[in-house]
N, C-alpha and C positions, 0 to 999 in steps of 0.2 A: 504494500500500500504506500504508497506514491505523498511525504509528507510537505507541505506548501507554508511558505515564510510568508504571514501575513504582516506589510508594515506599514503604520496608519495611526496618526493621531486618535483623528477622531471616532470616538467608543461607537457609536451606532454605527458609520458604514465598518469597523471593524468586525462588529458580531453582524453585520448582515452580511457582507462576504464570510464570513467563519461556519457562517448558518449553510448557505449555499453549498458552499464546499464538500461540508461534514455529509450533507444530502447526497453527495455524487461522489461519495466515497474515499475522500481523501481524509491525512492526517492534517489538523493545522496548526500551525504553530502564530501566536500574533506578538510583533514586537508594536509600540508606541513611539518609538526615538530610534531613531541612527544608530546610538551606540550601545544599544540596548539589540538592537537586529543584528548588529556583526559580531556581539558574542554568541547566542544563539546558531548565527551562520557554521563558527569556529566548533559550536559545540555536537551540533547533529545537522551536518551539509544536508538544506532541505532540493528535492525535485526542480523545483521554483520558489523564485521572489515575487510577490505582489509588491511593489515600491510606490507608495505617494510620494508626489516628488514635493510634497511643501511639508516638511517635519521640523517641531519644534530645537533639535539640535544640531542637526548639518540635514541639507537638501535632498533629496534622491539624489540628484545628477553626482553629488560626493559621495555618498553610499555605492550608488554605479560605478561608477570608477574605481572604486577601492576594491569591489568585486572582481571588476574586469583584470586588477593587475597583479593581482595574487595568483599565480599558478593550480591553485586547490582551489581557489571558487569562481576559475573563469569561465568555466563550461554550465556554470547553472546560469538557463534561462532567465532572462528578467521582464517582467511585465510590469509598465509604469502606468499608475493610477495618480488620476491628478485632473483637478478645476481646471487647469491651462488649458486650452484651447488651440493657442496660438501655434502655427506653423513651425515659428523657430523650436518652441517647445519639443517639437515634436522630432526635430531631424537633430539636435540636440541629444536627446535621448537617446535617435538610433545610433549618432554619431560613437555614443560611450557603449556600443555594444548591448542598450535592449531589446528585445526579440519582437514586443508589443507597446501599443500604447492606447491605452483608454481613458478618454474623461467623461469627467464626473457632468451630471447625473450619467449612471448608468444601468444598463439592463443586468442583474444579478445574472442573466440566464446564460445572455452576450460574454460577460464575465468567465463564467465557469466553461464556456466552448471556445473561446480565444485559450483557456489554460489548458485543455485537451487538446486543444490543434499544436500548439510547444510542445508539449510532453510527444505528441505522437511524432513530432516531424523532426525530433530529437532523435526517438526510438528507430525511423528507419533511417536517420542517417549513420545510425550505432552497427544497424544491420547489413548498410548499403555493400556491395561490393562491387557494383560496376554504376556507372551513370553513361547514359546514350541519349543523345539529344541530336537525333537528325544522324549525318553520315558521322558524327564526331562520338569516340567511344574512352571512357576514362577506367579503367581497371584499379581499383583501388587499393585492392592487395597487391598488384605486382607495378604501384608505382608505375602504369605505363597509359600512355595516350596514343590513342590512331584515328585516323580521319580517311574516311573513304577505304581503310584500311591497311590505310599504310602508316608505320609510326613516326611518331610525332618526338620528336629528342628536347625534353624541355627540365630545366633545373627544378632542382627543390624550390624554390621560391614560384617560381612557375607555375609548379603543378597545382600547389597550392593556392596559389589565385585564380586559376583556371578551374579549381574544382568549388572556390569560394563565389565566383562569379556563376558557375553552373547551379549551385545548390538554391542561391536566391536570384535564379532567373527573372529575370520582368519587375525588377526590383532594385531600385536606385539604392548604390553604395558610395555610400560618400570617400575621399581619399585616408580619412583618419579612420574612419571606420575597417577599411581595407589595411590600413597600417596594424590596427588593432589586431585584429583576427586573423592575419597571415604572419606577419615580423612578430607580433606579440608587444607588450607593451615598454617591455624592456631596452626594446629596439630602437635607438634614441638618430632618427632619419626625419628627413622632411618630405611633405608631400608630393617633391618632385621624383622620389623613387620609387613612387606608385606607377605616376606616368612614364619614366624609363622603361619599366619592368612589363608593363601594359600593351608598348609599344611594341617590344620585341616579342611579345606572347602573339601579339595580331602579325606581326610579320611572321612569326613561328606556323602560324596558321593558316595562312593567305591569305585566299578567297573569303573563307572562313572569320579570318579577324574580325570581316567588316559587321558582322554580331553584335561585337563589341562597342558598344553605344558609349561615346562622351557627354553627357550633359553641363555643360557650363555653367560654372558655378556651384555645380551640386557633386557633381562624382561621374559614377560609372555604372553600367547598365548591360548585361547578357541579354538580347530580346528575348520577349516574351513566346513569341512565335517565329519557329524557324523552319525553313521548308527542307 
């Protein structure tokens, strides 16, 4: 049973997320504050984080980040709960690595199937051992790439963006985000090693590269639909 870090000021929407949850089978755990959630994190690594990003003692976005650059708690999902509304809010949060983002008011129901949809799409990438998208083929136990079925000779950093770009197809990644989740956060580079690495992945690829979608000012983009 799958236990979820609920964290959230405020006592009602806290027990009404807690309520929901408990309904659809999960364990919950709920912190109040920041530094009250990252000992709880350190003491039983939950599934998932529920994260309001407005907490009375440091923000989500700093509980975020301090998840994302710990080794031990950079693979747990985060789903940010939060009034904001606003755009920046929101590419902000995925910028630090979270998986989702809902604001408030919202549906308990919406809620609890956005945190199945993570947990599952966690599970089959746990499971995955090839990804195929059109004639391009990614083998992920033997580390190998072919297209049209011929192989493709592409570095560790490489592969790695190529299978991080594949995984969130149709899905704008920002350049720190991609810093994040390929280099790790250790990785002390600027955003111009993104687009180095980016360019020689689309030339690695040919025809193919042109997939690879630049959005200016925002990041990078696998289309959604490939023939």
């Amino acid at each position: 049973m799958d236990t979820i870090l609920v964290v959230e000021d405020e006592k009602d929407i806290a027990e009404l997320v807690e309520y929901h949850l408990k309904q659809s089978g999960f364990l919950v755990v709920v912190a109040s504050d920041g530094t009250l959630a990252l000992e709880k994190v350190k003491k039983n690594r939950p599934a998932l984080v529920i994260l309001d990003l407005m907490l009375p003692d440091m923000d989500g976005k700093e509980i975020c980040r301090t998840l994302k650059s710990d080794p031990y708690t950079r693979g747990i999902p985060v789903l940010m709960l939060t009034a904001k509304a606003e755009e920046i809010d929101r590419i902000v949060g995925l910028e630090l690595g979270a998986d989702d983002y809902v604001t408030k008011p919202f549906s308990p129901r919406e809620l609890v199937l956005r945190v199945k949809s993570i947990l599952k799409r966690q599970t089959d990438q746990a499971e995955e051992k090839v990804i195929q998208i059109g004639d391009l083929l990614i083998d992920l136990d033997r580390h190998q790439v072919s297209l049209s079925k011929k192989p493709v000779q592409l570095t560790s950093i490489e592969f790695k963006l190529l299978v991080q770009l594949c995984r969130r197809r149709g899905r704008v990644q920002t350049r720190e985000h991609l810093l994040n989740q390929v280099w790790g956060y250790t990785y002390e580079g600027y955003a111009r090693t993104v687009d180095t690495h980016v360019r020689r992945l689309r030339e690695k690829l040919g025809a193919y590269g042109d997939h690879i979608e630049t959005l200016r000012g925002a990041g990078y983009r696998l289309k959604e639909e490939i023939e």
